[in-house]
C-alpha atoms as a printed R data frame, in Angstrom:
    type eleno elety resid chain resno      x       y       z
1   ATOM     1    CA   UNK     A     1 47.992 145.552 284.391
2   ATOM     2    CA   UNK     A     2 49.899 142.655 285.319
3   ATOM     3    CA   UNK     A     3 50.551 140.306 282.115
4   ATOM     4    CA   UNK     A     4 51.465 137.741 283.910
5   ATOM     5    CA   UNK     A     5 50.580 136.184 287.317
6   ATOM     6    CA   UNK     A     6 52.943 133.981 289.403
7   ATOM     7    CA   UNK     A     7 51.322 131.241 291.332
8   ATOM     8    CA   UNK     A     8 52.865 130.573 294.775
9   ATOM     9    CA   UNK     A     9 51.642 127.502 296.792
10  ATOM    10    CA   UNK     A    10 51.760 126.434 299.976
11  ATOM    11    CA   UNK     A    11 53.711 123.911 302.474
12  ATOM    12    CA   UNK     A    12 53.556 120.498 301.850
13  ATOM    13    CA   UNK     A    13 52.121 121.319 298.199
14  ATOM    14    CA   UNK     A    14 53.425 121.985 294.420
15  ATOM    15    CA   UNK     A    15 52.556 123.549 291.322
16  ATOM    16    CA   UNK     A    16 50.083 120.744 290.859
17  ATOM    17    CA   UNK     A    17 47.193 122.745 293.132
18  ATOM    18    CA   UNK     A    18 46.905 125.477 290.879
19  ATOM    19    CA   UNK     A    19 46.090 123.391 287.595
20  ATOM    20    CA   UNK     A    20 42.047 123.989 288.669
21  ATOM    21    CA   UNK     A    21 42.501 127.990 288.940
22  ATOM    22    CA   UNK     A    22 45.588 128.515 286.286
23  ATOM    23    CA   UNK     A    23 42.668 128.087 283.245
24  ATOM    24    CA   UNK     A    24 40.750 130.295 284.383
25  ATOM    25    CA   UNK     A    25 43.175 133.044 284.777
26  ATOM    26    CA   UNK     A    26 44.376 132.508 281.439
27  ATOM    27    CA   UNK     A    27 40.613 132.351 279.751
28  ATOM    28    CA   UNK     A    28 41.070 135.576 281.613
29  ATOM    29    CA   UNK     A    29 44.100 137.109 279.784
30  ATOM    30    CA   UNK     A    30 46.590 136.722 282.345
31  ATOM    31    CA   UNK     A    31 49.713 134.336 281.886
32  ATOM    32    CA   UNK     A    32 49.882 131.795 284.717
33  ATOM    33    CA   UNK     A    33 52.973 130.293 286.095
34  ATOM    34    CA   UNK     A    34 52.727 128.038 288.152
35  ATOM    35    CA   UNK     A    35 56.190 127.453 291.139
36  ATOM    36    CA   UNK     A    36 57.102 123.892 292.431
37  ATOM    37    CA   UNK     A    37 58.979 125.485 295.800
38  ATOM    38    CA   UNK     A    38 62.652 123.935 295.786
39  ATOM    39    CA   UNK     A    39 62.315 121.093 298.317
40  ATOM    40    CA   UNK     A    40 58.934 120.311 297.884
41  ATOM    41    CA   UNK     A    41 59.033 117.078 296.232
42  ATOM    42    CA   UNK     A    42 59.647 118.363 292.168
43  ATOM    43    CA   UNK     A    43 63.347 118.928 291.611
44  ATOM    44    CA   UNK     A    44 65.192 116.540 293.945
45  ATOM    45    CA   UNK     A    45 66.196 118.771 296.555
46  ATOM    46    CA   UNK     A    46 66.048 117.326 299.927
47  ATOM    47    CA   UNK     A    47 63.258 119.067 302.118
48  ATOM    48    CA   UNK     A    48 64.926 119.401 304.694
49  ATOM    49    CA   UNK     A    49 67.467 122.181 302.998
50  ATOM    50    CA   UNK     A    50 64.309 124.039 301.679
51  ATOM    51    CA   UNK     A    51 64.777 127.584 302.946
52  ATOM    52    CA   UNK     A    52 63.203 131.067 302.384
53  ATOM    53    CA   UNK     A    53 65.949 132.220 300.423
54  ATOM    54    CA   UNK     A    54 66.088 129.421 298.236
55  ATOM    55    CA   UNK     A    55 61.902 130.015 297.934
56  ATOM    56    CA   UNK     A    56 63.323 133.661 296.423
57  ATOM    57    CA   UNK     A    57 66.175 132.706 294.385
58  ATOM    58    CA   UNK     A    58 63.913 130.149 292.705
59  ATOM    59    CA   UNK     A    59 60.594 132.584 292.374
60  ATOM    60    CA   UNK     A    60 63.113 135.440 291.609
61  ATOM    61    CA   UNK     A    61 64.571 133.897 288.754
62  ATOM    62    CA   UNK     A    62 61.075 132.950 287.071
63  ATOM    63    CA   UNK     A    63 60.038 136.877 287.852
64  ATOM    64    CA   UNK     A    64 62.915 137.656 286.082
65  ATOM    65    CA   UNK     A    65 62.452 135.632 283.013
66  ATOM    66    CA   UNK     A    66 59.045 137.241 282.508
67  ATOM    67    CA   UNK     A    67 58.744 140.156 279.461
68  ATOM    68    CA   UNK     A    68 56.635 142.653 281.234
69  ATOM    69    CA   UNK     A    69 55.020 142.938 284.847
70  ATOM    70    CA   UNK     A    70 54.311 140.395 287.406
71  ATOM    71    CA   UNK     A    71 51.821 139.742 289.640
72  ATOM    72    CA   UNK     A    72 52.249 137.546 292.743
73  ATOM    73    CA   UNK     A    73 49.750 134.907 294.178
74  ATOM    74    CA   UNK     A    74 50.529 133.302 297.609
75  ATOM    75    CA   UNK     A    75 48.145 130.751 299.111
76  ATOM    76    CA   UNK     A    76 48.994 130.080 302.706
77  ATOM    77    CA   UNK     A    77 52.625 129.745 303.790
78  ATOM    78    CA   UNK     A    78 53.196 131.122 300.408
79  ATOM    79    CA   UNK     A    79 52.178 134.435 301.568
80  ATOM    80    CA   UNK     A    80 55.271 134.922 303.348
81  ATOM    81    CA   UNK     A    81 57.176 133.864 299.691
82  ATOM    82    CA   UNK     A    82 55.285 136.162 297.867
83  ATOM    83    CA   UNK     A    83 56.361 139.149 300.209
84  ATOM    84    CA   UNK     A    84 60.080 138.296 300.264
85  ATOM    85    CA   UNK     A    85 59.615 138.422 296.328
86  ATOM    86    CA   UNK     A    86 57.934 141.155 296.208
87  ATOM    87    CA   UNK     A    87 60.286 143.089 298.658
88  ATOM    88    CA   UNK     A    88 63.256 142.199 296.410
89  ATOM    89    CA   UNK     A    89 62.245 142.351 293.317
90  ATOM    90    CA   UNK     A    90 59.410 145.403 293.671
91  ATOM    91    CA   UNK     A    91 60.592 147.161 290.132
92  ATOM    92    CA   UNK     A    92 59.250 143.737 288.710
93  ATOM    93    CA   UNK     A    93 56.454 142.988 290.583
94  ATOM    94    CA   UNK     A    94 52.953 145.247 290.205
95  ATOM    95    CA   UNK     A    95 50.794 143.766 292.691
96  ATOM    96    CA   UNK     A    96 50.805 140.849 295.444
97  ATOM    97    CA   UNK     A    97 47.537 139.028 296.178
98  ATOM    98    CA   UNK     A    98 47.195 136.182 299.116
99  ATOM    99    CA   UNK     A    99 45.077 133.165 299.947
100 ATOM   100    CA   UNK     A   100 44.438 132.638 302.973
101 ATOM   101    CA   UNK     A   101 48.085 133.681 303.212
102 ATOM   102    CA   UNK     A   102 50.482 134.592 305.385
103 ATOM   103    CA   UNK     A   103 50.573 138.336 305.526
104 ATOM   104    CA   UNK     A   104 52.916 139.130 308.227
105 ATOM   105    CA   UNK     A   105 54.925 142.280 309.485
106 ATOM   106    CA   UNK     A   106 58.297 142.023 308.959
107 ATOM   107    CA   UNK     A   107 60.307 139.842 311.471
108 ATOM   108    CA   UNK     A   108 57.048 137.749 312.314
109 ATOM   109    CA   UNK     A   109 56.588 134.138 311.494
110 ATOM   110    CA   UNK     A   110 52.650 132.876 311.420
111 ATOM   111    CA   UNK     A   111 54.117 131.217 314.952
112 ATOM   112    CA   UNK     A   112 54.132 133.937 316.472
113 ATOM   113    CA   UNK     A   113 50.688 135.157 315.516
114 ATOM   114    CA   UNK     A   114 49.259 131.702 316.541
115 ATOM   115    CA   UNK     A   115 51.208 132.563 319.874
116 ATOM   116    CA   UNK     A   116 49.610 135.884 320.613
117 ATOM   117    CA   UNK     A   117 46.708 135.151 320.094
118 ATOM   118    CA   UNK     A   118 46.498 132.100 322.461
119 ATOM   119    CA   UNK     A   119 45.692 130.398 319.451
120 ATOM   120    CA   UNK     A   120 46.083 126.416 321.556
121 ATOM   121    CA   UNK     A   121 43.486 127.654 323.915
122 ATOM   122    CA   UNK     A   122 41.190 128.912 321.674
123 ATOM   123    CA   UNK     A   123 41.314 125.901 319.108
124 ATOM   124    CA   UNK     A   124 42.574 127.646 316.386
125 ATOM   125    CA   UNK     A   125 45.740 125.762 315.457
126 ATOM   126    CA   UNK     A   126 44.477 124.407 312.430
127 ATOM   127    CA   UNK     A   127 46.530 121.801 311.086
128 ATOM   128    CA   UNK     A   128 49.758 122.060 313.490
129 ATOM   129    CA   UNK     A   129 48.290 118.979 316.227
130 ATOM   130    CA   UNK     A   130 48.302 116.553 313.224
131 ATOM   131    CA   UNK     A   131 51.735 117.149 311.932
132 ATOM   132    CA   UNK     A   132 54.051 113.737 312.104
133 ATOM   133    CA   UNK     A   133 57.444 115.172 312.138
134 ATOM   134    CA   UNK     A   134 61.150 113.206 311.588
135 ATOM   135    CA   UNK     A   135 63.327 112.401 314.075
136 ATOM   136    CA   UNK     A   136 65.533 115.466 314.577
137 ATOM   137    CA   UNK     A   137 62.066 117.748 313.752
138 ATOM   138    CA   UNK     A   138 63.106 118.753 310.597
139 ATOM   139    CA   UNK     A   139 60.723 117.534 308.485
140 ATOM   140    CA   UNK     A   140 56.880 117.164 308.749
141 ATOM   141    CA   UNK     A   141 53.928 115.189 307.147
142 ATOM   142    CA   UNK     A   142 50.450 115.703 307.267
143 ATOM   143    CA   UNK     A   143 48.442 112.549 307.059
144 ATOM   144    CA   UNK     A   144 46.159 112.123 304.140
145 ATOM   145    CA   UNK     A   145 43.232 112.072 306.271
146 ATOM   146    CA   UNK     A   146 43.589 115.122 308.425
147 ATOM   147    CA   UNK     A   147 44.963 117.219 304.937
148 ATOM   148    CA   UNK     A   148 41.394 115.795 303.372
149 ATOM   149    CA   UNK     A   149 39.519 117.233 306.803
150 ATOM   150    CA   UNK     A   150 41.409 120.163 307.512
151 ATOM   151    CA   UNK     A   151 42.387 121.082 303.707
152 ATOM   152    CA   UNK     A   152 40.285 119.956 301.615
153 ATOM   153    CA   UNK     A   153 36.730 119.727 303.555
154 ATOM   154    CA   UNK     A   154 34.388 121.347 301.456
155 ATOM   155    CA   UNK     A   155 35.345 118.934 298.577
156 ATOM   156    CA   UNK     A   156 33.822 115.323 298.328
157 ATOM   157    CA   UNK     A   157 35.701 113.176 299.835
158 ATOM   158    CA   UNK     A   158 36.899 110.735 298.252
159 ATOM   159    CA   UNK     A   159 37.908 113.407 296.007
160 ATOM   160    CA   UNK     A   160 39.655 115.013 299.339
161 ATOM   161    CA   UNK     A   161 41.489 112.114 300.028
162 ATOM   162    CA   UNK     A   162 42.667 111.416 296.126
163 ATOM   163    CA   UNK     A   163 44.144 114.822 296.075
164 ATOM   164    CA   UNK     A   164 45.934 114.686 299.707
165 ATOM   165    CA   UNK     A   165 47.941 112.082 298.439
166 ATOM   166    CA   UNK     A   166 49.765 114.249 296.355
167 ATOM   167    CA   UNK     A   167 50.902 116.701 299.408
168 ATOM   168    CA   UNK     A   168 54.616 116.186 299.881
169 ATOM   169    CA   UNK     A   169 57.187 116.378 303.477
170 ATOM   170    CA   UNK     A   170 58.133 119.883 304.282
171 ATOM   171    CA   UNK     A   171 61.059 121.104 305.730
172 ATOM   172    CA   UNK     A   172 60.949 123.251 308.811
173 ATOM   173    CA   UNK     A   173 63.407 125.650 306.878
174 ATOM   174    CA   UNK     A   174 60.725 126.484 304.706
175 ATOM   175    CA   UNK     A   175 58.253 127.030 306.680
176 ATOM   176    CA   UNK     A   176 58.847 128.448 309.935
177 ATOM   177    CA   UNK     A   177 59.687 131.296 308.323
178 ATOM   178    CA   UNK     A   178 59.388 135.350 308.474
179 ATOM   179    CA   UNK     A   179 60.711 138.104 306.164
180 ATOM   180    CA   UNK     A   180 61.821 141.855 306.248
181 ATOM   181    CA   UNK     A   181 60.263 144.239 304.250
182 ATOM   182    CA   UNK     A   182 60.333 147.938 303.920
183 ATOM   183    CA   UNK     A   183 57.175 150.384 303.411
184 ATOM   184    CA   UNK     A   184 59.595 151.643 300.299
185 ATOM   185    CA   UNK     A   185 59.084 148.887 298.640
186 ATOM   186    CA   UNK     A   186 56.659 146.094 299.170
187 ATOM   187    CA   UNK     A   187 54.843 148.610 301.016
188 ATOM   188    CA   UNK     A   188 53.820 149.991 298.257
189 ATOM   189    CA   UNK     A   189 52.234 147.677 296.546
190 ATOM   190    CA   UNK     A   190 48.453 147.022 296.023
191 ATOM   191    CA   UNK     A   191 47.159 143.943 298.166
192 ATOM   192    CA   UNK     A   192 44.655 141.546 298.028
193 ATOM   193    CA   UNK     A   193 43.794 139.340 300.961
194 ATOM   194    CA   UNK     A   194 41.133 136.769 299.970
195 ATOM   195    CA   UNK     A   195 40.078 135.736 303.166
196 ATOM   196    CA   UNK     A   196 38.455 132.307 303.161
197 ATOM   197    CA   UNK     A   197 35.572 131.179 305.690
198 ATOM   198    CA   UNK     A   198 35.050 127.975 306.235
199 ATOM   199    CA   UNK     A   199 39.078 127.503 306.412
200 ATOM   200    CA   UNK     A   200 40.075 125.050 308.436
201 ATOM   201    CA   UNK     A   201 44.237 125.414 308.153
202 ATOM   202    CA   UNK     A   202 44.407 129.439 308.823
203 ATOM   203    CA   UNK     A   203 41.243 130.155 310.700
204 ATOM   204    CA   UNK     A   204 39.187 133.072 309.651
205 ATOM   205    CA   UNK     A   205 40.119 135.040 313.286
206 ATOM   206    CA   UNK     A   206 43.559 134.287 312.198
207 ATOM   207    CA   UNK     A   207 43.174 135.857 309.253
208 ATOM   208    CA   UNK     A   208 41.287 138.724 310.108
209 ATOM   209    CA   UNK     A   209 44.319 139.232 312.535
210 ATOM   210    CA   UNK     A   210 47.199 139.107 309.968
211 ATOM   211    CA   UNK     A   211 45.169 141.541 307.724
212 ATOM   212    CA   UNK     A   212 44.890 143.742 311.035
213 ATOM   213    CA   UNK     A   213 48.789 143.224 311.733
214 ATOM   214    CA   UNK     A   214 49.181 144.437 307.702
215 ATOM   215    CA   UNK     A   215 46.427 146.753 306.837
216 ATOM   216    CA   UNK     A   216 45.674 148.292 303.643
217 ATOM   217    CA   UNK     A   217 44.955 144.831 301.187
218 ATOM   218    CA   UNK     A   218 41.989 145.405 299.890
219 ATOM   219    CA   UNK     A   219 39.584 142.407 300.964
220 ATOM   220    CA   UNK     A   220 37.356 139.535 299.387
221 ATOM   221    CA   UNK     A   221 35.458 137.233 301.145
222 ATOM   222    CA   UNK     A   222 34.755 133.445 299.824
223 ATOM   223    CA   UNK     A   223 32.563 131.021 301.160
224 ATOM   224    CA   UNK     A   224 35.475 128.043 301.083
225 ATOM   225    CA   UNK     A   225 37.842 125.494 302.720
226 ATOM   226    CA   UNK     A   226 41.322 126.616 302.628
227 ATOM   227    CA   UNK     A   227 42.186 125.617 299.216
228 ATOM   228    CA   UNK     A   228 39.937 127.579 297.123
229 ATOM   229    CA   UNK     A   229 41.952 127.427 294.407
230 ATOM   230    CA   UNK     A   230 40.876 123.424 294.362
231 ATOM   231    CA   UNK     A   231 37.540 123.588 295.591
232 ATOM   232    CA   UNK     A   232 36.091 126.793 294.215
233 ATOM   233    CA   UNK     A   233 38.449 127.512 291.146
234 ATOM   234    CA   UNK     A   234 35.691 129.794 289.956
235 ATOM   235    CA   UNK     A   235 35.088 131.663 292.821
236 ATOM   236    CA   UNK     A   236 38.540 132.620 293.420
237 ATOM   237    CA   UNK     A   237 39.322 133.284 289.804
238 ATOM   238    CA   UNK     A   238 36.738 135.846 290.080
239 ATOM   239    CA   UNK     A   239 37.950 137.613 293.277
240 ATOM   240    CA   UNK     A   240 41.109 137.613 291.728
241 ATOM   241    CA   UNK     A   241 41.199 138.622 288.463
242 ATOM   242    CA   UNK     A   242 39.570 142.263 288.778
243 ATOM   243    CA   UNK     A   243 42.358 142.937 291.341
244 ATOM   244    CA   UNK     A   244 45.452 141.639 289.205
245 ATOM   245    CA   UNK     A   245 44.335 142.957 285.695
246 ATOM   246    CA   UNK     A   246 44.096 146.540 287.621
């Protein structure tokens, strides 16, 4: 059993997201720690030098700093974070679960997925057509209003739209990202995938395609938006916490 559980979030989010879930998991006997991603609007670093190795350094050095074993929680583009971490530091880390994550095979950004599948043609782009980007298209935004829509939809919404204003720019070199990992060792390491229905962001056929592209996560299926974590705290704390206590 994992003592304690490392919260990963997102792009164009912080450690804020996870305040509705993090209870929970404690109430539950796990530790909860919660990441602000460097770039992402809590330590001063400019997004646009966010990076994946940075992501690891950063995540590394908390999974470090922990007394016993670690579990990892990635919710969307965190997915990819979680399995970089998990790759390096696999004598650390028990267990990996995602959230509507990015589960991807090694060398394979969630680009790429959205491109084989044809993903423009078949409407499942999620948020990518609302994205206001800086001038060199280093940086991107996502309106309040679309994150409230496209995020946040199964929440009321003028609670939506409270919450999207806290979502913060995000540099491209922290999110068009892919990792390599090795069957030695983040292979083999139990997997979650909470899949999440009515998701907006990463479309359920998306989904369903990154756990085909990955098998072997075990699977949970919640009726939510793609922040479950701030919609359904309960629901996800109780597809997750039979999987990371073991």
């Amino acid at each position: 059993m994992a003592g304690t559980v490392v919260l990963i979030h997102g792009a164009w989010q912080g450690s804020w997201v996870w305040t509705r879930l993090a209870p929970r998991l404690e109430a539950a006997g796990l530790a909860a720690v919660a990441v602000d991603l460097p770039g992402n609007g809590a330590d001063g670093t400019p997004p646009e030098t966010a990076s994946l190795d940075r992501y690891v350094a950063h995540v590394g050095a908390i999974v470090a700093a922990q007394s016993g074993p670690v579990a990892l929680v990635g919710h969307s583009g965190g997915g990819v974070v979680a399995t970089a971490v998990a790759e390096r530091f696999c004598e650390r880390v028990e267990r990996v679960a995602y959230v509507a994550g990015m589960m991807l095979p090694p060398g394979m950004g969630f680009g790429d997925v959205l491109n084989d599948m044809k993903a423009a043609e078949k409407g499942l782009l999620g948020i990518g057509p609302h994205l206001v980007w800086s001038p060199d298209g280093r940086v991107s935004s996502v309106p309040v209003e679309a994150a409230a829509d496209v995020f946040l939809n199964e929440l009321p919404r003028d609670e939506a739209l409270r919450l999207a204003k806290g979502l913060t720019p995000q540099g491209e070199g922290g999110r068009a990202i892919s990792t390599a990992w090795t069957p030695q060792r983040f292979g083999t390491l139990p997997r979650l995938y909470v899949e999440c229905v009515h998701d907006r962001s990463v479309l359920l056929p998306v989904q369903r395609r990154m756990q085909d592209l990955v098998p072997g996560a075990a699977r949970v299926t919640l009726d939510a938006d793609h922040a479950p974590h701030v919609s359904h705290p309960r629901r996800l704390a109780d597809a997750l916490v039979p999987f990371l206590k073991g």
